[in-house]
C-alpha positions as CSV (number, residue, x, y, z in Angstrom):
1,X,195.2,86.9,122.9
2,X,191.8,85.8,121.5
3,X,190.9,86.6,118.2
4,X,187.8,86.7,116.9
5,X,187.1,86.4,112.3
6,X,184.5,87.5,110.8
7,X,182.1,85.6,109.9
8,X,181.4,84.8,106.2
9,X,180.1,82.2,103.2
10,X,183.0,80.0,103.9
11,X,183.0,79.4,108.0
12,X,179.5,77.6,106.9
13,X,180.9,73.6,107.0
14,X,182.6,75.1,110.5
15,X,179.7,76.7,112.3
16,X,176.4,75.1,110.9
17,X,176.5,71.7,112.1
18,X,178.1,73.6,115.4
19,X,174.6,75.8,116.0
20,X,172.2,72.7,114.8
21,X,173.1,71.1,117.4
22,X,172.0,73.5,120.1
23,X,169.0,73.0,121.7
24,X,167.6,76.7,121.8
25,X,165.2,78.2,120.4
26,X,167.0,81.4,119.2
27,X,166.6,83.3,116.2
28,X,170.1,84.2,116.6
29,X,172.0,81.2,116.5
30,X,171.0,80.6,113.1
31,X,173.5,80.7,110.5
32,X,171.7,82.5,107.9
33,X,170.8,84.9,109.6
34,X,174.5,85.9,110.5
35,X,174.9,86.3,106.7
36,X,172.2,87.9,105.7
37,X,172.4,90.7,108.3
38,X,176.2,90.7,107.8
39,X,176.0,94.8,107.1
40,X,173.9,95.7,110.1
41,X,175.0,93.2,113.0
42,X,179.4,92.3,111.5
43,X,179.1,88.8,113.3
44,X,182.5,87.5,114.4
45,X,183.4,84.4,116.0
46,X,186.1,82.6,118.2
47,X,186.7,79.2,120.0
48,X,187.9,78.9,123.3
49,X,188.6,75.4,123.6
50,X,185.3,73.6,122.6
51,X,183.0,76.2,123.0
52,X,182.2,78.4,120.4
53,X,181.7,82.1,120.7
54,X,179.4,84.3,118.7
55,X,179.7,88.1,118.8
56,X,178.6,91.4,117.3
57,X,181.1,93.6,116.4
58,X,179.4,96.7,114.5
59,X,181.9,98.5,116.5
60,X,184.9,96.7,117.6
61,X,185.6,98.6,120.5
62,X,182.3,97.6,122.0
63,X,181.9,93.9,121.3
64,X,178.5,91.8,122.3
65,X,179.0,87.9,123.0
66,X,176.7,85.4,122.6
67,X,176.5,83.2,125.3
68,X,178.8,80.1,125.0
69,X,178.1,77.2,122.4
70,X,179.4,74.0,123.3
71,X,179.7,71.2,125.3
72,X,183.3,72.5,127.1
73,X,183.5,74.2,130.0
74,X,181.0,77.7,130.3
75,X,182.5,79.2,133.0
76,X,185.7,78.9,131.4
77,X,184.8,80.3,128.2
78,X,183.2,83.1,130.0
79,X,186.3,83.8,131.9
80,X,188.4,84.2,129.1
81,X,185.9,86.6,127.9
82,X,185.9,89.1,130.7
83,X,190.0,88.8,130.8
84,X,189.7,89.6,127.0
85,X,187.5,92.8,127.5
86,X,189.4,94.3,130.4
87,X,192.8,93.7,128.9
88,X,191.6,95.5,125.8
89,X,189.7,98.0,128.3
90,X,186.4,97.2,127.2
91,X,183.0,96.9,128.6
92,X,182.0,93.3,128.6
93,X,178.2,92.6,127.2
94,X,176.4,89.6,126.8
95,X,172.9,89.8,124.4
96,X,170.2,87.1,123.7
97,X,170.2,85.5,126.9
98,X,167.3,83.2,127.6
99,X,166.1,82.9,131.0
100,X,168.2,79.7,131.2
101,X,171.5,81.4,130.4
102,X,170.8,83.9,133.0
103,X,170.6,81.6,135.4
104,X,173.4,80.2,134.8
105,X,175.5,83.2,135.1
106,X,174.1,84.0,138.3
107,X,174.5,80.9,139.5
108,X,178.5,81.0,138.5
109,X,178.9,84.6,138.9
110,X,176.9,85.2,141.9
111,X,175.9,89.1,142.2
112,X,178.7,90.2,139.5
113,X,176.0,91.2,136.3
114,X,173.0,93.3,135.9
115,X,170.2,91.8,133.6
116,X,168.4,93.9,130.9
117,X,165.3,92.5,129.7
118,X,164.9,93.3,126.1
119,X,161.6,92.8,124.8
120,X,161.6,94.2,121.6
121,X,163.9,91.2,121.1
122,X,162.3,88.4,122.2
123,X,161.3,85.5,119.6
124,X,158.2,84.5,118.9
125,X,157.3,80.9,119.4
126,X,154.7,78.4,117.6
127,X,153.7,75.2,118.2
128,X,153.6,73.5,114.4
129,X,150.1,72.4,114.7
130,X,148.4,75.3,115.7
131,X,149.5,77.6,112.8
132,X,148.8,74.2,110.4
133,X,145.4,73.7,111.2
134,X,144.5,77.6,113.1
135,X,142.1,75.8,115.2
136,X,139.6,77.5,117.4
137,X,137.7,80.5,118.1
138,X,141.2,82.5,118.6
139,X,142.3,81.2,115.0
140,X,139.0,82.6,113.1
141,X,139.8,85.9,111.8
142,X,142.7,83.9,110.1
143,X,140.6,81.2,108.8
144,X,138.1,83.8,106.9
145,X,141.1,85.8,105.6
146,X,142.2,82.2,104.1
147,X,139.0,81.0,102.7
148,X,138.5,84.6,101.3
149,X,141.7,84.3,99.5
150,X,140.8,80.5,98.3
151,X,137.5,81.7,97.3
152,X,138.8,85.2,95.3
153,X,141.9,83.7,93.5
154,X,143.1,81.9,91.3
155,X,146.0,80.7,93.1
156,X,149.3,78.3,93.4
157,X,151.8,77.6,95.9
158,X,155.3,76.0,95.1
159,X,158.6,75.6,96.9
160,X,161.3,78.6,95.9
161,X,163.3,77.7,93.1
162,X,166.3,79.5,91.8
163,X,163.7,80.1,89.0
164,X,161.7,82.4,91.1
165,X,164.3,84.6,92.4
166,X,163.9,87.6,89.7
167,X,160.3,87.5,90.4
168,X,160.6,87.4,94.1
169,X,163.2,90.0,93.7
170,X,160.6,92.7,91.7
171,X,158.0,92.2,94.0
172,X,160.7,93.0,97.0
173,X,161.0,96.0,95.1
174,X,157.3,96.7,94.6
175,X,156.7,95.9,98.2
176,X,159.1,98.6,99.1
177,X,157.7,100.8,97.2
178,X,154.0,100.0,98.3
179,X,155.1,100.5,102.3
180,X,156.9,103.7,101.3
181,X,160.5,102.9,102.7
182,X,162.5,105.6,100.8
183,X,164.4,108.5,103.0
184,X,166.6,107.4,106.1
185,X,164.6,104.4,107.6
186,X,168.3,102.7,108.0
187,X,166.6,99.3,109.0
188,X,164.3,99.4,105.9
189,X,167.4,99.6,103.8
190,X,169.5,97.1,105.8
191,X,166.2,94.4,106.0
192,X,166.0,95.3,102.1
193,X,169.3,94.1,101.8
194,X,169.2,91.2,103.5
195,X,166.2,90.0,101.5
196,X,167.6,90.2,98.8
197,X,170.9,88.4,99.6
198,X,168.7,85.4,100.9
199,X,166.9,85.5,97.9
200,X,170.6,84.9,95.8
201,X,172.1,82.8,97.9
202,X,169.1,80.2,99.8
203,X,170.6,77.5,98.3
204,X,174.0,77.7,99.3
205,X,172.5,78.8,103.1
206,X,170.6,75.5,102.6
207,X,167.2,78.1,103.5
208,X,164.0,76.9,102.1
209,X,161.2,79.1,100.6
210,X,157.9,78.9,99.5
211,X,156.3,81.5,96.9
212,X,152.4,82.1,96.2
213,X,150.9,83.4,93.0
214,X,147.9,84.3,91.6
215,X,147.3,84.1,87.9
216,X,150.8,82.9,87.6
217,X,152.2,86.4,89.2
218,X,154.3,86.0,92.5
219,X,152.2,88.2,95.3
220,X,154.2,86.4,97.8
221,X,157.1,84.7,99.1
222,X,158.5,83.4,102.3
223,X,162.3,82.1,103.6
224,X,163.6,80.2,106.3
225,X,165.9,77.9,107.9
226,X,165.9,75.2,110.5
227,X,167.8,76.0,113.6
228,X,168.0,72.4,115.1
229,X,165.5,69.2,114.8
230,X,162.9,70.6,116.5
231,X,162.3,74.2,115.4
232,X,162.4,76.3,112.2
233,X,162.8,79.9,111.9
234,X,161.0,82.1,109.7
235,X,162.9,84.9,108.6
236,X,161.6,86.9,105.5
237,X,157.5,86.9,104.5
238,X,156.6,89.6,101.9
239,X,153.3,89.8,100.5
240,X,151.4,92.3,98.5
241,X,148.8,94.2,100.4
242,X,146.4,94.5,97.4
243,X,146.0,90.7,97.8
244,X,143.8,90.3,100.6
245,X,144.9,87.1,102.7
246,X,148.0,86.8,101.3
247,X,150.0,87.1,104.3
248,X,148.2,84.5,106.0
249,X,148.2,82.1,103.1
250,X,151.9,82.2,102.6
251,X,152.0,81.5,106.0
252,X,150.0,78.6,106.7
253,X,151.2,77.2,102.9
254,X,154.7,77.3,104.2
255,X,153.9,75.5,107.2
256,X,152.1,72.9,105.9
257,X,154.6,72.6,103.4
258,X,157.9,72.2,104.5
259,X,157.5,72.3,108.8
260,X,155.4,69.3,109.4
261,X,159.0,67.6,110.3
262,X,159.3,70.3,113.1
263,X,157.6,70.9,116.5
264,X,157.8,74.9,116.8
265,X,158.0,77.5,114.4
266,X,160.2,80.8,115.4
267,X,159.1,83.9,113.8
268,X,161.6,85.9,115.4
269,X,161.5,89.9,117.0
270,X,159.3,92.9,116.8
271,X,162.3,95.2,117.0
272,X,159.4,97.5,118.4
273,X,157.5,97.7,115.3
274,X,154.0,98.2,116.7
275,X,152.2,96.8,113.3
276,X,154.7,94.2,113.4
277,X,154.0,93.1,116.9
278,X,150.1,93.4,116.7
279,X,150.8,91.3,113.6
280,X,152.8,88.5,115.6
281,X,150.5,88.7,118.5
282,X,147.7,87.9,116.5
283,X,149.0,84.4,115.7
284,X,148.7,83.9,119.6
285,X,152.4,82.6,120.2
286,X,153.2,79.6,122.2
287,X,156.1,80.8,124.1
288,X,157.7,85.0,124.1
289,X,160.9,84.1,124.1
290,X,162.8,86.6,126.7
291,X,166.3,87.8,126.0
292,X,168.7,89.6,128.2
293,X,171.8,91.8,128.3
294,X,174.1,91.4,130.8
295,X,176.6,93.9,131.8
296,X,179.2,93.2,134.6
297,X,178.2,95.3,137.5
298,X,181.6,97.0,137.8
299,X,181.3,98.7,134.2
300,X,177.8,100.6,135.1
């Protein structure tokens, strides 16, 4: 019987070199995230032979896979997957499928799956260069908020430090406050949480940060991780909104900081969050990433 473990601070020297080796561009395959987002998402994991299996298991009655990781065999791994949901009696799902991975399955499994395309989850997709330099008439709305901000403040960038986590911390704190985030906005709460264990444990997750302040008071910082060689993932930016241009200065700092090693830069989903999508869109990405979930025909 397969058995899937939960995923926590110790599978890292396991799974990390495993999911920098991939050559995707997902979000999802990116270790820090899976800790981070432990509370919301409970990500488990298997191996069937070489191939290593991610999955959700929020409820374990309802398990969503990740497709296959590896260099084995997918249609084995796959295989041992569907005999594993039906002999437990449960639907078989499939999330974060690129447009690649769904042809794969249709090509093995001719026929057997419906596809749903999700695009509140699709990942955003950067070249490098273009949010470095924010060339062109498309980039200039970004370009005056910058030289505004250069122009207004007294300002300084620097790498995250573990010296910088209280501060980065308060203004987390402040910036929920600011966006009012109290009552039963669940994915506030859980995002709230995951900021702040990045901001305890980036280090040990190997994330880099970046943090901006003005007069020597942190009005933003920034984390992320490299998901292979070629891209890295951005997956918290806080600012304060009283600072105008601070978003887009944390942003392009970070960049030109620490990604000039990389080719694309993944800022990850919407999740449907209008201002957050106008917000994304406005950086005029390279590539929308699709995702899927598939669903085997038979359990509709």
């Amino acid at each position: 019987m397969l058995t899937f473990k939960a995923v926590t601070l110790s599978d890292q020297a396991v799974l990390q070199p495993l999911l920098y080796q991939n050559p995707y561009l997902l979000c999802n395959w990116s270790f820090s995230n899976m800790i981070l987002w432990e509370e919301a998402f409970h990500p488990h994991y298997a191996f069937i032979n070489d191939m290593l299996i991610l999955a959700v298991m929020k409820d374990k009655t309802k398990p969503i896979f990740n497709f296959p990781i590896g260099n084995g065999n997918v249609k084995e791994a796959i295989d041992h997957l569907l005999a594993y949901t039906k002999q437990a009696g449960m639907a078989f799902r499939m999330a974060n499928l690129t447009d690649e991975m769904k042809s794969t399955i249709e090509e093995l499994y001719p026929q057997q799956f419906n596809f749903e395309e999700r695009r509140d989850q699709f990942d955003y997709i950067y070249k490098v260069d273009d949010l470095l330099y924010l060339k062109g008439k498309k980039y200039q709305a970004k370009r005056n908020h910058i030289n505004k901000f250069i122009k207004s403040y007294n300002y300084h960038y620097s790498p995250l430090t573990t010296k910088d986590v209280p501060e980065c911390l308060e203004l987390q704190n402040q910036w929920i406050e600011e966006n009012d985030c109290g009552g039963d906005n669940c994915l506030m709460e859980l995002e709230h949480c995951a900021v702040k264990i990045a901001l305890e444990l980036f280090d040990r997750l190997n994330m880099k940060g970046g943090v901006l302040r003005i007069d020597n008071r942190v009005v933003a910082f920034t984390l992320g991780q490299a998901l292979n060689a070629n891209v890295f993932d951005v997956q918290i930016e806080k600012a304060l909104k009283q600072y105008h241009g601070a978003y887009p200065m944390i942003n392009q700092q970070f960049v030109e900081h620490e990604m000039q090693n990389y080719l694309y830069v993944n800022r990850e989903e919407d999740l449907n969050e209008q201002g957050l999508r106008q917000a994304k869109l406005s950086y005029h990405p390279t590539l929308l990433l699709k995702k899927y979930v598939a669903t085997l025909k038979e359990d509709q």
